[in-house]
C-alpha positions, 0 to 999 in steps of 0.5 A: 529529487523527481524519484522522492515525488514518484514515490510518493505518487505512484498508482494515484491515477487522479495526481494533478500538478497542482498536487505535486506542487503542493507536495514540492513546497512541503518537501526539503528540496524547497528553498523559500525565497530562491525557488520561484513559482514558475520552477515549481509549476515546470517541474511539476509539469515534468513530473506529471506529464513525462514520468508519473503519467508513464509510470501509472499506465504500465501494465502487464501485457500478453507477450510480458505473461507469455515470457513469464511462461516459457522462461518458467518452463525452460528453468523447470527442464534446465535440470533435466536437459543437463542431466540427460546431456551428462548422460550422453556425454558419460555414454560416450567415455565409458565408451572410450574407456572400455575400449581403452581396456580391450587394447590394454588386454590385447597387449597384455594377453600375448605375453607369458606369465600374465594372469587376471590378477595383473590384468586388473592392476593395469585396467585399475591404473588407468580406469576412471569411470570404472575405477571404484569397481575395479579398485574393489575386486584388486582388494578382494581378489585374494579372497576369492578371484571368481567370487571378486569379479562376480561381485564386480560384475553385478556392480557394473550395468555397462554390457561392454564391460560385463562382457571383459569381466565374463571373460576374466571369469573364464580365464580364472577357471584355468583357462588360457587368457588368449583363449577366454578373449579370442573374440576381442579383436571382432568386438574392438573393431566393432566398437571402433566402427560404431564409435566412428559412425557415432562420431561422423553423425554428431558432426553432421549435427553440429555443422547443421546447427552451426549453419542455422546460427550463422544463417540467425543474424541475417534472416533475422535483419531480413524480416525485420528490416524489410518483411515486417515494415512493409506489412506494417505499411500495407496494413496502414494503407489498407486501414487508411483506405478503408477509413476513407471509403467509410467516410464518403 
């Protein structure tokens, strides 16, 4: 019922009592004969004093504009932030996958009658991010096996990877495959370290991020619970104190 009035008299600063009065024995929700003046004058009252005076007040304040703002600005980025995390987080499984590669050559270069056509069918059957590249030398392998994995080797921009296709090419040209991935074993092991490095500085992060969130609730309760009234307190006695020196 009090939603009907406020309706009806919203952003009218000069409403009195007795116009909503007026309106209440106009409107449906007044029964002649059983609502009596007096109800019509309190609820009146209510109306006006405690909710349609609240209501025309409000206003847009600095801190509501200032919100406005930043929460403009962090949907504007959202987009970016997520892609650049989904940058970072597909950096990292190409790393591991290209290192998944280099054990499957280690276990496939020492045994006998393995050629690059093969090694490709096992790197295809357990790629993921590379799959599509791969997936398209093996179908043109047949046509032209250098000519295939130069194709694929423009395809790729991970170095990593150009690296393994480089020294394919070499084993296609009669090469010993032992021979064209003698330095894999160097570069595995320090992929591994760089991986390990990489890993032991996120989780220095995280712990770090970690300890500002757990740290958040307290300091939190700290400045609001203790900081701020006491320089709400002191500003009052300072104001009062002042208010009294002018006054004598």
């Amino acid at each position: 019922m009090d939603n009907y009035f406020l309706d009806m008299f919203r952003g009218k600063l000069n409403t009195k009592t007795s116009d909503v009065e007026k309106a209440f024995k106009r409107s449906k929700y007044y029964i002649e004969g059983e609502t009596t003046d007096e109800e019509v004058t309190t609820i009146a009252k209510r109306i006006v004093e405690k909710k349609l005076a609240i209501i025309n007040s409000e206003y847009m304040q600095w801190f509501e504009l200032l919100l406005a703002f930043v929460f403009a600005v962090i949907a504007y980025m959202a987009p970016i932030w997520i892609l650049t995390f989904q940058v970072k987080m597909r950096q990292l499984e190409m790393e591991d996958e290209v290192m998944q590669f280099q054990t499957i050559i280690l276990m496939l270069m020492r045994i006998e009658r393995v050629n690059v056509e093969i090694i490709l069918e096992w790197l295809e059957r357990y790629s993921n991010i590379f799959k599509a590249p791969i997936t398209k030398c093996v179908n043109n392998y047949e046509a032209g096996a250098w000519e295939a994995l130069e194709e694929m080797k423009e395809d790729v921009s991970y170095i990593p990877l150009v690296r393994i296709i480089e020294s394919l090419q070499a084993a296609v040209e009669k090469i010993p495959i032992t021979d064209a991935f003698d330095e894999l074993d160097s570069e595995r092991d320090y992929y591994q370290e760089k991986r390990k490095e990489s890993n032991e500085r996120l989780i220095k992060r995280k712990g770090m991020i970690g300890k500002a969130i757990g740290f958040a609730p307290m300091v939190c309760m700290f400045v609001g619970y203790l900081i701020v009234p006491l320089v709400f307190i002191g500003l009052t006695s300072m104001s009062t104190s002042f208010s009294s020196m002018t006054a004598k």
